[in-house]
N, C-alpha and C positions, 0 to 999 in steps of 0.2 A: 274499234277499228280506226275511228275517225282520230282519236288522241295517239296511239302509232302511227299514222300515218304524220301528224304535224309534229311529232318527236323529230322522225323520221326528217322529216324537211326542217326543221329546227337544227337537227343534227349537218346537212348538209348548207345549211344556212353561216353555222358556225364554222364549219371546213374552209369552206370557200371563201367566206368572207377575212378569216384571218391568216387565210392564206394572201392573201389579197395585200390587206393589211402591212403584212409581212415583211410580204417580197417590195412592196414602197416603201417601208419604215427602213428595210436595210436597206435601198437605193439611196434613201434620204441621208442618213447615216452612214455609209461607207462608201458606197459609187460617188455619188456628187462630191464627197471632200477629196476621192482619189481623183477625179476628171480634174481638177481644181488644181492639184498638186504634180501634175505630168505636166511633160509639151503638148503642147498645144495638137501637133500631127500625130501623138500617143492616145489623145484624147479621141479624137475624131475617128482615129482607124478602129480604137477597140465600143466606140459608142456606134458606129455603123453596125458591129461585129455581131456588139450584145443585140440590136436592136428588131436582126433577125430571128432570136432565138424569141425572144419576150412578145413578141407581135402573135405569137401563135399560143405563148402561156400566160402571158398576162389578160390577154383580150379574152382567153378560155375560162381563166379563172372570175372576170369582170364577168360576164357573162353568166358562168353558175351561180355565181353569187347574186347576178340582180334577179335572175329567173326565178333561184328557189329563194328567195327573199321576199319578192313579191307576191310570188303565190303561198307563200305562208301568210302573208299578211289577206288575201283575199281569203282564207281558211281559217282565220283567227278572229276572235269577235271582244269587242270591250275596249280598253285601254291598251293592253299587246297587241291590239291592228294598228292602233297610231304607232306607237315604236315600230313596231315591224316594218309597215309601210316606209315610216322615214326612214328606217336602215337600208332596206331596199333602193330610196331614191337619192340619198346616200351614194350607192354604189352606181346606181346608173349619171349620176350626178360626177363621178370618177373615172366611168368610160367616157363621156362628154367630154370634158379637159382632157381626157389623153388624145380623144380622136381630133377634136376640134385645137387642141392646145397643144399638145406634145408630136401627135404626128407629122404634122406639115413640119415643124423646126427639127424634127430626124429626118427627112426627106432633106432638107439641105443641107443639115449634116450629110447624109450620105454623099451629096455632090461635092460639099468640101473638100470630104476626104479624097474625092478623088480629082479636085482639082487645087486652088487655093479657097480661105474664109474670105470674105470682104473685111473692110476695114471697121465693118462696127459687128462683129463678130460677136462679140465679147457683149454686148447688149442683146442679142440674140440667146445666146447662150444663159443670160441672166434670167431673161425671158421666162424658158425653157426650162429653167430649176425654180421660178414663182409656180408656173402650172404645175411641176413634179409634187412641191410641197404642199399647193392646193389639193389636190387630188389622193395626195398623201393622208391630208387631214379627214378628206371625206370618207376613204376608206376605214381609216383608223374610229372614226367615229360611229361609220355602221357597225363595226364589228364590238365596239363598246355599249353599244346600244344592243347587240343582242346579248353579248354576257348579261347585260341585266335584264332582258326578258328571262332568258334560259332559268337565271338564278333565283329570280322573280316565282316564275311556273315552279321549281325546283321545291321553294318554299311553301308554297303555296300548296304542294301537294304532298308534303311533309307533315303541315297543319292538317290536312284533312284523314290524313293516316294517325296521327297522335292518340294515341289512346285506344286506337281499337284494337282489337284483341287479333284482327286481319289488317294488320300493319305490313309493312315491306318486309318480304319475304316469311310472310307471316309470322312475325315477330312480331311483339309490343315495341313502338316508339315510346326512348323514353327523355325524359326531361331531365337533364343534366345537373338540374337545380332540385329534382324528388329524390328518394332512393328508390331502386327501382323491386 
């Protein structure tokens, strides 16, 4: 029960977190070069726009992903608690920068938009795409960190199945390199 159960939250670990992952890697990659490449007032109206939708799914998805990351890691024992853990702080390491870093510089965006930038705008704004990419990386790195636990476990219980005659799906595993 107890190895379903951390599959299970393993499964949710990898969801969430490359969900996570994701949806930063395409900000990184296609939002920040488009904000970059408008006016200036195109930039502003549609980053206030996006910023209502993402504050309810990005914060949800930071959230599943540090919760069931960390409690995997509090259920997991050996050398996949430390990965685990650090995936997990990882990702709360990812809400941090957004809340303490990205949030407040969308708050003034949002007043921007709806009045004028100041004249050092444009440092703000640069600001504001360091924290994205920070945060970006931290994401991107838990979620790397759990493919290789996942793949890690994966193998590891491939080895233990090899050769028994109650292998996966009670079949013989076989070796690629025998005949079988």
């Amino acid at each position: 029960m107890n190895q379903v159960r951390n599959r299970l939250l393993l499964g949710l670990s990898l969801l969430s977190t490359g969900l996570l992952a994701g949806a930063f890697g395409y900000g990184a990659a296609n939002l920040v070069p488009t904000f970059n490449s408008v006016p200036l007032d195109m930039r502003l109206d549609f980053h206030t726009e996006l910023m209502k939708m993402n504050g309810i799914t990005m914060q949800g998805a930071m959230a599943v992903s540090g919760l069931s990351t960390l409690a995997l890691a509090a259920l997991t024992r050996g050398r996949a608690r430390a990965l685990v853990a650090t995936a997990g702080l990882l990702t709360v390491t990812s809400f941090l920068i957004t809340r303490f870093g990205n949030v407040p510089i969308n708050g003034r965006i949002k007043q921007w938009a709806a009045t004028a930038p100041p004249a050092d705008h444009a440092k703000i704004l640069s600001r504001w795409e360091l924290f994205n990419d920070a945060r970006t990386c931290t994401a991107i790195a838990a979620f790397a960190i759990l493919i290789y636990v996942a793949l890690h476990q994966a193998g590891k219980r491939a080895a233990e199945h090899h050769g028994s005659p109650h292998g996966h799906l009670g079949s013989r595993c076989v070796d690629p390199g025998q005949p079988a």
